[in-house]
Every structure is written in structure tokens, then in C-alpha cells.
N, C-alpha and C positions, 0 to 999 in steps of 0.2 A: 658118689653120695653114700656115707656110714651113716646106718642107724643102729641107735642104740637102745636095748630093752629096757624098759619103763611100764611101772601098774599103772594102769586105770588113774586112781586119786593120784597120784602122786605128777599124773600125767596134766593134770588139771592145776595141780599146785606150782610144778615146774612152768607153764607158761604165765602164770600170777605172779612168779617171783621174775621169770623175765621181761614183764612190763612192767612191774614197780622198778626194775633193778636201772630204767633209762628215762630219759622222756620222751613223750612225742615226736616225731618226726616232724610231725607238719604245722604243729598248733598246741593251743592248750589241752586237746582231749585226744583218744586214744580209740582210734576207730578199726575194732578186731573180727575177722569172718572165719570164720568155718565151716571149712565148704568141705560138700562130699555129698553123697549119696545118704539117705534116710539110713538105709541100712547098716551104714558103719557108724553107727551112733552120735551122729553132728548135735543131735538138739541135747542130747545127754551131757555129750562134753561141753557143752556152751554152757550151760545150765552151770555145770559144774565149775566152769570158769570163773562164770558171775558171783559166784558162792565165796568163791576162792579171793577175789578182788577188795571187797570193801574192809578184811581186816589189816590189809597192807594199806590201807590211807587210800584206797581209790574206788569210790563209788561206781556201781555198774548200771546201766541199761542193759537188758535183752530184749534182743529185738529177731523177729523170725521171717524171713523173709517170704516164705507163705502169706503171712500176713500183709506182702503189699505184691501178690498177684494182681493180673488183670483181670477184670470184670469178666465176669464166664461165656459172657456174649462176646468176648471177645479171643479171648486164646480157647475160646473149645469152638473156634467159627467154622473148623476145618476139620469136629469132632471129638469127642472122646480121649480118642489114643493116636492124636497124631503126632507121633516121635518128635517132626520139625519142627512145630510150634510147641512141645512142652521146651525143646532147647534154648527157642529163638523169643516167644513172644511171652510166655508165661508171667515173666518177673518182671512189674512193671518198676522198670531202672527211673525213669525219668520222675515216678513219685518218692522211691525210695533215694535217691539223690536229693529229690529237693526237700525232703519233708526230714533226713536223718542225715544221709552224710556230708551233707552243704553246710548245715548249719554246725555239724562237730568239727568242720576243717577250718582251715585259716580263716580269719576274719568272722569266722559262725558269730550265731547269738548263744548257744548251746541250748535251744530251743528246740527239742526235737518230739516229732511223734511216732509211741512206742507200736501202732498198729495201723490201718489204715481199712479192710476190709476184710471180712470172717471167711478165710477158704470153706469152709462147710455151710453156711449161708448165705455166701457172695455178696453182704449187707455191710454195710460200715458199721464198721467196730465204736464209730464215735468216742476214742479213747480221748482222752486230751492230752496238751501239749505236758512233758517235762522238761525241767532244765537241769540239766548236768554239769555240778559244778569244774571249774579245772582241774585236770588230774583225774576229769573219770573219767570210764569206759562205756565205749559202746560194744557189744559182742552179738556179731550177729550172725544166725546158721543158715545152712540153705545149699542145695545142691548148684552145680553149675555156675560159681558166682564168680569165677576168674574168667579172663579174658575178655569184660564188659565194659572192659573202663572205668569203674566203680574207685571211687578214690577214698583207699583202706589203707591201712597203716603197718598192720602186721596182719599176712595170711595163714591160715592153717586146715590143711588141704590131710584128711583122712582118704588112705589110700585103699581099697578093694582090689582084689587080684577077680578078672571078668570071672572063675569058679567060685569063688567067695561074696562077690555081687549077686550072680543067679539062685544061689542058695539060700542067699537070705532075705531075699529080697519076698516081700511078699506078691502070691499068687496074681492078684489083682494088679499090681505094679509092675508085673513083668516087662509089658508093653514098653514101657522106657528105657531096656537096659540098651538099645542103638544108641541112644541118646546119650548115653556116659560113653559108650565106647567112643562116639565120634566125638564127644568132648574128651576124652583121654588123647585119642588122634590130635584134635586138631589144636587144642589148650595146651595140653602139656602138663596137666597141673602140679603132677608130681615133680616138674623140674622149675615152675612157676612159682610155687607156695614160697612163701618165709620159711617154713614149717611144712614136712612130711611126714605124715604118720601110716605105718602100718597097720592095718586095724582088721586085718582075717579074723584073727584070734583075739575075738575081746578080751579075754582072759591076758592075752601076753602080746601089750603092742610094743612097736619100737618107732624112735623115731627121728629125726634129726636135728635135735637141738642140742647133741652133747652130752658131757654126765649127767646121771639122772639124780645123781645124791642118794 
């Protein structure tokens, strides 16, 4: 696996111009993740994705897969900080399938919903339905999102070395870091991604898409 050094923005631009530069694999739209840990900046670079998107002719969706946890009575049933279920039961796939990535893959209505319940209220967000014309993007961030089954089109998997995890992870968050290790173990993600990014050094990541221009 080479990787190649690439800034920040330019990090964001390069994967912009490599979904404008094809089409979908699977359908009319373009269903994009970015996985990885909080602490290597997933929601920053999504963000910066969707920025990057709508002036190459392709409208974006962000969508944050926080946003469609499980009900708190349900993945905190076993507590707080229980490493297994923040791995296993947190991200409720079965809404975030049916309600965002079912409807952007083959045969969708492009009908989707951009939120579902408020992690820090555990309340429905009550957003309503958008539609996403052909040619757009969905981008969505969120740790632990490979290996799920989830049917995504292009992956892109920010990688932490476990010193570079612990260190920046915050104090209160610690409790999770089994939880990437034994998704590092048992996922692979780094050899699963479309897309590998080095991301120790926010200042100077590297990553495997190639030249960076």
C-alpha cells in the first residue's frame, strides 16, 4: 500500500474531483463514508467534502451517522462504557439503510432522511425527507462503519496509529479505544477502505489515492 502526502484542503478536493471524474457504481447517486475514529477528524473532512461537491455539478447530503444511533434505552442497556455494544449495537444500520442508503442505491426514490434522533437528546430530530437529485452525494461520517454490510459506494477510512488515537482522543472517550483496536483486528479497515488516510499529523496527511496535484 503507497501513500502519498497531501494538505488537508486539498485532501478534500482530491476526493471531489475523484467522484465527479466517474459515475456511480451502483445507481444514479453516490453514496460516500468516512469512517474512522472522532479523533482523526471524520466530521471535518466530510464536511469539507460536501463543500467541495456541489461546485463540480454534484449536490451533497451530509449525513452523520450519530445521528441515527440507537435509542439510549437501548445501546447504553449494558451501561455507559460498555466497549461491546458501543462496537456492536450503537448505530442503528437497519434505520440508516432504510431511511438513506436504500433509497440512494439502485432502484431508490432519492428520498432520504438527513437525521433521525439527536445523540445529546435522544429525541427525534423530526427533520424531514430530502431528495437528491442524480449525480448527488450522500457523505456520511462515523466511526466503525466498515464491515456492516452497509451498501456504500466509495469508502474512506482515516487511519490513527493506537499512540496517535490515545493521545487525542478525549479524556472522557477513552473507554472506547478496545473498541477501534478490535475493529482495527477484526475489519481491517485500513486494507478494506477504497481510500486510506493517514491522519497522526493533521497538519501532513498521506493517503492512497495517488498524485495529489
Amino acid at each position: 500500500m503507497q501513500f502519498t502526502p497531501i494538505s488537508r484542503p486539498r485532501l478534500a478536493a482530491a476526493l471531489a474531483e475523484k467522484i465527479a471524474g466517474q459515475d456511480p457504481p451502483a445507481g444514479p447517486w453516490w453514496r460516500v463514508a468516512v469512517d474512522g475514529a472522532p479523533a482523526a477528524g471524520t466530521a471535518e473532512l466530510a464536511d469539507d467534502l460536501a463543500a467541495a461537491l456541489p461546485p463540480l455539478g454534484h449536490p451533497a447530503l451530509r449525513v452523520r451517522a450519530a445521528d441515527f444511533w440507537r435509542p439510549a434505552s437501548l445501546r447504553l442497556e449494558y451501561g455507559h462504557e460498555d466497549v461491546d455494544a458501543y462496537y456492536q449495537l450503537w448505530l442503528d444500520t437497519g434505520a440508516l439503510r432504510r431511511e438513506v442508503l436504500d433509497p440512494l442505491g439502485p432502484g431508490g426514490s432519492g428520498r432520504a432522511l438527513p437525521s433521525l434522533r439527536d445523540p445529546g437528546t435522544d429525541r427525534a430530530t423530526r427533520a424531514e425527507y430530502v431528495e437528491l437529485p442524480p449525480g448527488g452525494v450522500l457523505v456520511l461520517d462515523g466511526p466503525l462503519l466498515l464491515g456492516q454490510g452497509l451498501p456504500l459506494d466509495l469508502t474512506v477510512h482515516l487511519r490513527l496509529s493506537p499512540a496517535a488515537l490515545a493521545r487525542r482522543t478525549d479524556e472522557a472517550e477513552r473507554w472506547t479505544l478496545p473498541a477501534y483496536a478490535r475493529y482495527s483486528d477484526e475489519v481491517l479497515p485500513e486494507e478494506t477502505a477504497d481510500v486510506t488516510v493517514r491522519a497522526d499529523d493533521p497538519r501532513h496527511p498521506a493517503w492512497t489515492g495517488g498524485q495529489s496535484g
